[in-house]
C-alpha positions as CSV (number, residue, x, y, z in Angstrom):
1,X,20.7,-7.4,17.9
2,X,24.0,-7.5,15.3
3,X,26.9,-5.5,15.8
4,X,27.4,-2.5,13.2
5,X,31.2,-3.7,13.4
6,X,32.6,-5.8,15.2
7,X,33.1,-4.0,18.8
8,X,31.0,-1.3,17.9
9,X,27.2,-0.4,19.1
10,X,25.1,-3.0,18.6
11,X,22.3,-2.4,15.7
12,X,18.9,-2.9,16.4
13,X,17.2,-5.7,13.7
14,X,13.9,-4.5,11.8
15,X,12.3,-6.7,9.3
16,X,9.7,-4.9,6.9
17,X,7.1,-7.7,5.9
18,X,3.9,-7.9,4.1
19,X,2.6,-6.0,1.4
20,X,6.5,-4.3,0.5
21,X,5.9,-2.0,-2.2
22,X,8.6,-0.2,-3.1
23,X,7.6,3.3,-3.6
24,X,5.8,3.3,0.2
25,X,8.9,1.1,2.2
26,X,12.0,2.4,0.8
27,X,10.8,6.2,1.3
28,X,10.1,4.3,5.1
29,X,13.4,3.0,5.0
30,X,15.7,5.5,3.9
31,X,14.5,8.1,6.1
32,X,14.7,5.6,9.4
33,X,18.1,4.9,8.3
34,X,19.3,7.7,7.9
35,X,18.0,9.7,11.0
36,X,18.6,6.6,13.9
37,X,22.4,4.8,12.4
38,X,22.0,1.8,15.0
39,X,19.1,0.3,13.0
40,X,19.1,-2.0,10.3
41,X,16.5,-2.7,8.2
42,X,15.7,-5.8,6.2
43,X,12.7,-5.9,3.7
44,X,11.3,-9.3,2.4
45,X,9.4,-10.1,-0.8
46,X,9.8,-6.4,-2.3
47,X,7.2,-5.3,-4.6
48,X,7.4,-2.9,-7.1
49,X,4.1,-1.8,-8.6
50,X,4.8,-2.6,-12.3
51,X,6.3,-6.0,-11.8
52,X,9.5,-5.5,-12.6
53,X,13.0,-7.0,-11.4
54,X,14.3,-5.1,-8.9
55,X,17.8,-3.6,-9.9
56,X,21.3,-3.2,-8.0
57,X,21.1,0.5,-7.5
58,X,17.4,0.6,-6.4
59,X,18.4,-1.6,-3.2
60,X,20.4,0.9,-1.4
61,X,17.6,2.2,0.4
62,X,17.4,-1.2,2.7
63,X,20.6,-3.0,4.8
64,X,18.9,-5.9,3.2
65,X,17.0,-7.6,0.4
66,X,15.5,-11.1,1.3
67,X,13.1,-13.2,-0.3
68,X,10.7,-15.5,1.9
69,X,10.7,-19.0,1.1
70,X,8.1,-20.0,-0.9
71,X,5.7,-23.2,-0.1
72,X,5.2,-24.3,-3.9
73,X,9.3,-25.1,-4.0
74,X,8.9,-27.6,-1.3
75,X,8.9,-31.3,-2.6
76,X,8.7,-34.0,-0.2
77,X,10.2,-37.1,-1.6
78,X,9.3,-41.0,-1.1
79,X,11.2,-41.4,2.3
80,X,10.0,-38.1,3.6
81,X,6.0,-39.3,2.6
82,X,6.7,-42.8,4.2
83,X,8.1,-41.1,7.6
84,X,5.4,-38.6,7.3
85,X,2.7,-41.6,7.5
86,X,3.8,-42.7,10.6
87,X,4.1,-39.8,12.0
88,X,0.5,-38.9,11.1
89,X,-0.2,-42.0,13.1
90,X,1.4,-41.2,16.2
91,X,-0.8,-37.6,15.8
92,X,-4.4,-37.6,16.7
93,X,-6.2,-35.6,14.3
94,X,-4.2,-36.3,11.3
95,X,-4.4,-40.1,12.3
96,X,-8.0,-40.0,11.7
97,X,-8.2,-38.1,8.6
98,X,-5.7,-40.3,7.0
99,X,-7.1,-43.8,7.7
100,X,-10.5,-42.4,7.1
101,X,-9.2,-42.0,3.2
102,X,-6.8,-45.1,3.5
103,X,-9.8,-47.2,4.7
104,X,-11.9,-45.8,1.5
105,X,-9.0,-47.1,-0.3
106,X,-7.9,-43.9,-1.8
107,X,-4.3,-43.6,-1.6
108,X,-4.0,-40.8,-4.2
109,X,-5.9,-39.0,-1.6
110,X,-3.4,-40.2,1.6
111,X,-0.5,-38.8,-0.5
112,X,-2.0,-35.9,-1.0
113,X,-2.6,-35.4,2.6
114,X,0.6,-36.6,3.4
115,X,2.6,-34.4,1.2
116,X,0.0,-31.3,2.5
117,X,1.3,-31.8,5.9
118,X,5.4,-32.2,5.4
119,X,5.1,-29.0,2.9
120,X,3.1,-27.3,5.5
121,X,5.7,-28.4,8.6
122,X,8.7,-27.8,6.1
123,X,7.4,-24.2,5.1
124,X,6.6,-23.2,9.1
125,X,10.4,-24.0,10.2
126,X,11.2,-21.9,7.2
127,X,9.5,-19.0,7.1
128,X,10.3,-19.2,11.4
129,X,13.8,-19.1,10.4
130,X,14.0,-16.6,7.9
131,X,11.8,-14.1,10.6
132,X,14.2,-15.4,13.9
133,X,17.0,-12.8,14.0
134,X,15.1,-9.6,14.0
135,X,14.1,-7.4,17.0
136,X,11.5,-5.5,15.5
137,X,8.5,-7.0,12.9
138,X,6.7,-4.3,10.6
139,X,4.3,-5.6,8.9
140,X,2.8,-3.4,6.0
141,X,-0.9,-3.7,4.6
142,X,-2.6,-5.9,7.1
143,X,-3.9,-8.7,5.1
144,X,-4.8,-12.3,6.1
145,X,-1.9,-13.4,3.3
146,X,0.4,-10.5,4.9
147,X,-0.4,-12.4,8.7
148,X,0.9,-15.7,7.8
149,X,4.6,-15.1,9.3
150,X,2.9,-13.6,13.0
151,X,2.0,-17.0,14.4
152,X,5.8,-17.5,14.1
153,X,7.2,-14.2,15.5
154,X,9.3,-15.0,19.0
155,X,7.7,-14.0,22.3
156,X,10.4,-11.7,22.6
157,X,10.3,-9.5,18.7
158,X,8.2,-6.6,18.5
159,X,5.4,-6.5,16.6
160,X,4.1,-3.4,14.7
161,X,1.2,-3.7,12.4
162,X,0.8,-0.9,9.6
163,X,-2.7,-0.1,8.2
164,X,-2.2,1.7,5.1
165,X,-5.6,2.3,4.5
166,X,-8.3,-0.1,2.5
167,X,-6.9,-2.9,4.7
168,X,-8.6,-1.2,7.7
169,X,-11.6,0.7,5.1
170,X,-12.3,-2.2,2.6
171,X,-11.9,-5.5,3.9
172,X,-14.6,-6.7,5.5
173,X,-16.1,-10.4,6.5
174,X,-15.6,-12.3,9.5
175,X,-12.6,-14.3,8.6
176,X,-10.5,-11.6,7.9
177,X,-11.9,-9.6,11.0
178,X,-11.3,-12.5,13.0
179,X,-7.3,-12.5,11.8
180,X,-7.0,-9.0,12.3
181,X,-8.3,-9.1,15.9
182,X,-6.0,-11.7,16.8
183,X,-3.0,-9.7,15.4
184,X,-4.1,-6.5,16.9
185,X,-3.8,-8.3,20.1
186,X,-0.4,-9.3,19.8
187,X,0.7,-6.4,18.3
188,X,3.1,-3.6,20.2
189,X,2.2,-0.8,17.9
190,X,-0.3,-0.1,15.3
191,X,0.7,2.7,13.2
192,X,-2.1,4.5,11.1
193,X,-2.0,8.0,9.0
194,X,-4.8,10.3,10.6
195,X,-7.1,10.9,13.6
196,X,-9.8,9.6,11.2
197,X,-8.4,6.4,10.3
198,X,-7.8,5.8,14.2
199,X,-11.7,6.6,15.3
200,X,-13.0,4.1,12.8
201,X,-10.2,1.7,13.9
202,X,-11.3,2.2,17.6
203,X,-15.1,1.4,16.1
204,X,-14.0,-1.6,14.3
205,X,-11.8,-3.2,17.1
206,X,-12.3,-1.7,20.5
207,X,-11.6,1.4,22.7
208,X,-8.8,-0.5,24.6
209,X,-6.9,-0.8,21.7
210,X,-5.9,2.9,21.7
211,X,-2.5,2.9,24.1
212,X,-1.6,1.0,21.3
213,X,-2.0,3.4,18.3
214,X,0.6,6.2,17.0
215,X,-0.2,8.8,13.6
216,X,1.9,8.8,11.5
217,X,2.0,10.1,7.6
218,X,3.8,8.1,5.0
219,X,7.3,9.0,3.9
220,X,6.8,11.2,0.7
221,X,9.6,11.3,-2.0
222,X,10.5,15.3,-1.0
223,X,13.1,15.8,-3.7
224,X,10.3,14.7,-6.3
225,X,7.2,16.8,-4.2
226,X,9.9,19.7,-4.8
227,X,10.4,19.0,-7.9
228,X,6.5,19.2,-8.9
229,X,6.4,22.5,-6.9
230,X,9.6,24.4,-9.0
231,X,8.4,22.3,-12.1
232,X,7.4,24.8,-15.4
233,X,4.1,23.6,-15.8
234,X,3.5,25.1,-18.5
235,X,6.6,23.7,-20.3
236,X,5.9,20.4,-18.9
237,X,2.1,20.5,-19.9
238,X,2.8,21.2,-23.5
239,X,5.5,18.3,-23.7
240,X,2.9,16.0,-22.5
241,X,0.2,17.1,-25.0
242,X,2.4,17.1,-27.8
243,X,3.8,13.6,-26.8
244,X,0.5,12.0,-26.2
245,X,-1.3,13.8,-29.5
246,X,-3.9,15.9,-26.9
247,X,-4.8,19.4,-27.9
248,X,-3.4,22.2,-25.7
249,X,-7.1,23.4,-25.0
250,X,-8.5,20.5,-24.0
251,X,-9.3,20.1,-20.1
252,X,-7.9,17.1,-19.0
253,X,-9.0,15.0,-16.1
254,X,-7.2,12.0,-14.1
255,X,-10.0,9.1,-13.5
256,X,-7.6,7.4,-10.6
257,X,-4.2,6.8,-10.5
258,X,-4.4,3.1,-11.0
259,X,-5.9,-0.2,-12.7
260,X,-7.3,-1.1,-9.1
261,X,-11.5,-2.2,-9.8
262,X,-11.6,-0.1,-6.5
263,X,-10.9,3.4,-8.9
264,X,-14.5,2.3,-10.1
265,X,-13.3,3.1,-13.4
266,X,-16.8,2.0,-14.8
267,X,-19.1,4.4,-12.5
268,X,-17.0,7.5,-13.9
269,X,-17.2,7.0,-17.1
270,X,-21.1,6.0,-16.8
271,X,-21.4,9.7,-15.4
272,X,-19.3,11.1,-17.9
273,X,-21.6,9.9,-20.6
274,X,-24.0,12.1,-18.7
275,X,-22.1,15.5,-19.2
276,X,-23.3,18.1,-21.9
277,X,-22.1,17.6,-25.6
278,X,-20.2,20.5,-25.2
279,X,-18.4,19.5,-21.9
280,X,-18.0,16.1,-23.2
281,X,-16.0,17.9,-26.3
282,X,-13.9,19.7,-24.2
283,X,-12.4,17.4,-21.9
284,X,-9.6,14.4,-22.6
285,X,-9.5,11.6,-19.8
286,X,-6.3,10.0,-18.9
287,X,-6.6,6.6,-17.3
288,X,-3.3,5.6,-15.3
289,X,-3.4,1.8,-15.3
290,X,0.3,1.0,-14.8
291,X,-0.4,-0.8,-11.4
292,X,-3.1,-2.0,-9.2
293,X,-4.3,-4.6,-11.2
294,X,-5.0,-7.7,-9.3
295,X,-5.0,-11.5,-10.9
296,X,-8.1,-12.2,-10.1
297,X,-9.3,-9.3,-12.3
298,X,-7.5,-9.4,-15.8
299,X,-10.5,-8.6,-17.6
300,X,-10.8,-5.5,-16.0
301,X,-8.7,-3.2,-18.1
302,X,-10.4,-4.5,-21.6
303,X,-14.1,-3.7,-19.8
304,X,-12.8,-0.2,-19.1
305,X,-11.5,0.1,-22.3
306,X,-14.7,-1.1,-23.9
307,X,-16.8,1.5,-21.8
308,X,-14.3,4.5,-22.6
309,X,-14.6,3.9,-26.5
310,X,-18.5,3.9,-25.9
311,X,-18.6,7.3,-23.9
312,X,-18.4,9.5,-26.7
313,X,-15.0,11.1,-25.0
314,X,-11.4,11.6,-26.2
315,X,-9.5,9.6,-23.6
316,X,-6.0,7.5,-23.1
317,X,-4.8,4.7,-21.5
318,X,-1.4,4.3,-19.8
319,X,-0.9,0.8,-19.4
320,X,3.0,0.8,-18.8
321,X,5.4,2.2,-15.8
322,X,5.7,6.0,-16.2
323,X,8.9,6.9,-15.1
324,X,9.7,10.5,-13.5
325,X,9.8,12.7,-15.9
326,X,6.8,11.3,-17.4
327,X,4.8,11.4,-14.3
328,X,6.3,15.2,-13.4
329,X,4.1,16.0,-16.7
330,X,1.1,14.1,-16.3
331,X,0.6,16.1,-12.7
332,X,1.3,19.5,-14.4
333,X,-0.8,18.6,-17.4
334,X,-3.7,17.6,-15.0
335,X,-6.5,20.1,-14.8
336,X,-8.8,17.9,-13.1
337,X,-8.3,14.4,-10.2
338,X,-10.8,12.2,-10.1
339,X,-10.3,10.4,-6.2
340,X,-13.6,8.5,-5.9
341,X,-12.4,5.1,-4.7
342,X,-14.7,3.2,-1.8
343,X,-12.0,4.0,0.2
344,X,-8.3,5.7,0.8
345,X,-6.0,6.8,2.7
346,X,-3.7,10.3,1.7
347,X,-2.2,8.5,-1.3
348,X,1.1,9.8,-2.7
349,X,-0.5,10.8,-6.0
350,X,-3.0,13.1,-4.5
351,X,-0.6,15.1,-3.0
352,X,1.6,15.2,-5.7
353,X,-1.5,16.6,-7.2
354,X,-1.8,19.2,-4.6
355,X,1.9,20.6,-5.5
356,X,0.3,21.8,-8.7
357,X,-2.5,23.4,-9.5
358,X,-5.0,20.6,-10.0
359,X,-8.0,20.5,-9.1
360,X,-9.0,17.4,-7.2
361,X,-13.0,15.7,-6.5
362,X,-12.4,13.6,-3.4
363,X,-15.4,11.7,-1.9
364,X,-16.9,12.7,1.1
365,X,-16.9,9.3,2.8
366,X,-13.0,9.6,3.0
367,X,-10.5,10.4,5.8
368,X,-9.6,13.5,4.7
369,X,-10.7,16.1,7.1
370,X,-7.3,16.5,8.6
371,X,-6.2,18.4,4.8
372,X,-9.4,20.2,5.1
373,X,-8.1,21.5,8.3
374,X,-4.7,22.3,7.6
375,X,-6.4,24.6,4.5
376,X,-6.0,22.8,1.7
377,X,-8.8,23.4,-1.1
378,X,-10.4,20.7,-3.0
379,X,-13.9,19.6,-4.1
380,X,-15.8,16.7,-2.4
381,X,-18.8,14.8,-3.8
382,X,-21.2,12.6,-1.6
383,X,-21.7,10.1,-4.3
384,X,-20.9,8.9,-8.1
385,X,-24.1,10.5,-9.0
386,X,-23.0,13.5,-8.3
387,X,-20.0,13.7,-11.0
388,X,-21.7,15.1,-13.5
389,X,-23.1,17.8,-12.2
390,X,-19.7,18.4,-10.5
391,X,-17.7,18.0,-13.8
392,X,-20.1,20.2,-15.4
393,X,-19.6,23.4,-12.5
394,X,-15.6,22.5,-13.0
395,X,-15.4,22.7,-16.6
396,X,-17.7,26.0,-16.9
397,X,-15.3,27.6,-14.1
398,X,-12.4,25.9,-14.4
399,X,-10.0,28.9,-14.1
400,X,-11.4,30.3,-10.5
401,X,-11.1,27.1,-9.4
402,X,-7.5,26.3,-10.2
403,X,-6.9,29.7,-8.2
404,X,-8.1,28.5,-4.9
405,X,-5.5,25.8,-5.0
406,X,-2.3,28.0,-5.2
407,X,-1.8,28.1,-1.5
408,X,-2.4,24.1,-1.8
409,X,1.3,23.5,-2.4
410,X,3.3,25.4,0.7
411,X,0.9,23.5,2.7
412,X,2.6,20.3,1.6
413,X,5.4,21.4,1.2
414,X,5.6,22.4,5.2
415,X,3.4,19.5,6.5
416,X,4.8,16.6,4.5
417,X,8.3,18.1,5.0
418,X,11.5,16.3,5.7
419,X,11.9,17.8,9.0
420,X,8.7,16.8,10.1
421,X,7.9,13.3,8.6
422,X,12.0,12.7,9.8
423,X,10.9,13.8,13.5
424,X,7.7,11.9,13.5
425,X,9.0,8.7,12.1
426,X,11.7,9.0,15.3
427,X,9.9,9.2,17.5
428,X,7.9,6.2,16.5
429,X,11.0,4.2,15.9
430,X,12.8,4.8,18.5
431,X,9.9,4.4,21.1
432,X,9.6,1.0,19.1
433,X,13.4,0.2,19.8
434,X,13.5,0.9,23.2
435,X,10.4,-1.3,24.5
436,X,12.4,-4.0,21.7
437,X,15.8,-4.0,24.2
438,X,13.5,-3.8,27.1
439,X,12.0,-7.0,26.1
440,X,14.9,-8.4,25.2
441,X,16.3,-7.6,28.6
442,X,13.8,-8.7,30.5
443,X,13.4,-11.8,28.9
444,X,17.4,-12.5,29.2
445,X,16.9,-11.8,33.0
446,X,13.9,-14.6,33.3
């Protein structure tokens, strides 16, 4: 714990860690700090979603901005190789691995092994340092990669793990499993969005898990939700048809709102090659591929590309960051939101859709219930191979349907308010900060 000043109250230390995107950790971050002033909050490795550098004024949102060392800048030299040798020697696991290659007479392999374990060694005292001073460890997105700093964390930090949503729904296989399990069990808190997401999470994991679990949304940009909700759709509707060359009467429909293969991309438009020629000539499809694109996928966005030309559809790709304004008139140009991935979790860009009148096809097999509940209207399909019959009712009866939404927007606007995300982000954080000083205290008194 740090000092706000020096003699004043002493600031309790979060560290956000993980998967930091910016959008989802500064909303997070700004709201914490500004409702509890005696915490301080640190993010590491900050992502923003199209890549770019992070700039001066887009960091006031955090205390700090830190950056993780990184193993691939760690370069043992000769003396540090020849130490490291003996000291494999003295161990008795690496010793046998290293004479077993020394013995074989390969040397290019004993270097290799060598420099393996000082980097490895090197980057642990590291990455322990850089994690040491804080009282509270949130890590976002539980992935194996995301896990890495947790066999580190002090007996004394508190840990909360964050599911977001296809890192409890997607990832599957027993390694991964196995890593999660044995985070989950030193974790504090796990923090997940909905009842539904906690009922599979109890499935996956176990029943005795659940004194562990709080529900709790994701901050929302409100001024930009409010935006959306006083925005002049039609205005803004126009300015996007003229800037993108779309006719005004064409119905236009959102396949996903990123470049992830988990959009499934390809499935939709195999189905909208299934619509009637006269649907097919009434709709345009906008594919949002500014983000979501992972490494090991780059030929991705050609393939989709490829399929779109061959669909016999008007369509257009958005490959770079839409800023603000631009995004305020994709939503109110939107008539239609395709959400069809395997799986989600109440992502920001579906209820930004729910602010206007846009129609959105969810699948079935997602957590949604809870929005069903609170009366919001949109359509649901139980599979992919039901899209084009669904497209087909949508575009036929487009305009009854845009009417059931218009009481769609008040309901976000009152359950994703400030007031409410604020209070139950408190409560969270500040039942996380007291059990943080208790542990310190107790551990201070042993």
């Amino acid at each position: 714990m740090t000092p706000s000043k020096p003699g004043g109250e002493r600031k309790v230390r979060a560290l956000f860690l993980g998967h930091c995107s910016y959008f989802h950790t500064k909303n997070i971050s700004r709201l914490l700090r500004k409702e509890i002033p005696g915490l301080h909050i640190t993010v590491a490795n900050l992502v923003k979603p199209d890549g770019s550098e992070l700039q001066a004024h887009e960091s006031v949102d955090f205390d700090e901005v830190i950056e993780f060392p990184r193993k691939r800048n760690i370069i043992p030299g000769s003396a540090e190789i020849l130490s490291g040798f003996f000291n494999a020697l003295s161990d008795r696991t690496r010793r046998g691995v290293v004479l077993s290659a020394l013995f074989r007479l390969k040397p290019g392999k004993v270097k290799k092994l060598l420099k393996s374990y000082i980097e490895n060694e090197k980057f642990s005292g590291m990455l322990k340092d850089a994690i040491s001073g804080y009282d509270i460890l949130h890590f976002h997105f539980i992935s194996a990669e995301a896990l890495i700093p947790l066999a580190l964390a002090g007996n004394d930090q508190f840990v909360i793990l964050h599911f977001w949503g296809s890192d409890l729904l997607n990832m599957s296989g027993r390694e991964i499993y196995l890593k999660q399990y044995e985070a989950i069990g030193r974790a504090d808190m796990i923090l997940l969005t909905t009842p539904e997401m906690s009922q599979h999470f109890l499935v996956k994991f176990g029943r005795d898990k659940k004194d562990k679990i709080r529900n709790v949304h994701f901050a929302v940009d409100n001024d930009f939700l409010n935006r959306i909700l006083k925005s002049d759709r039609i205005k803004h509707r126009d300015e996007f048809c003229r800037k993108n060359g779309i006719s005004g009467d064409k119905i236009i429909i959102e396949a996903g709102y990123n470049a992830s293969v988990w959009q499934r991309h390809l499935r939709i438009i195999e189905e909208l090659k299934k619509l009637p020629p006269e649907i097919r000539k009434s709709i345009h499809v906008i594919f949002v591929m500014t983000y979501g694109l992972g490494p090991e996928h780059n030929g991705y966005l050609k393939e989709v590309k490829s399929a779109a030309e061959g669909a016999g559809i008007e369509y257009t790709f958005f490959e770079k960051h839409l800023d603000k304004e631009e995004v305020l008139c994709l939503i109110a140009a939107t008539d239609i939101k395709l959400n069809l991935r395997e799986t989600d979790n109440m992502n920001n860009a579906m209820l930004e859709a729910f602010c206007s009148d846009t129609v959105v096809v969810n699948g079935s097999w997602m957590p949604y219930g809870s929005l069903r509940r609170k009366g919001i209207y949109y359509r649901e399909i139980g599979s992919l191979d039901e899209l084009a019959g669904e497209l087909t009712y949508l575009c036929s009866n487009l305009q009854s349907e845009k009417s059931k939404t218009s009481g769609n927007g008040r309901i976000i606007e009152e359950e994703f308010s400030y007031a409410k995300l604020s209070s139950d982000w408190t409560t969270v954080y500040k039942e996380a900060i007291t059990l943080a000083k208790e542990r310190k205290q107790g551990n201070a008194n042993n």
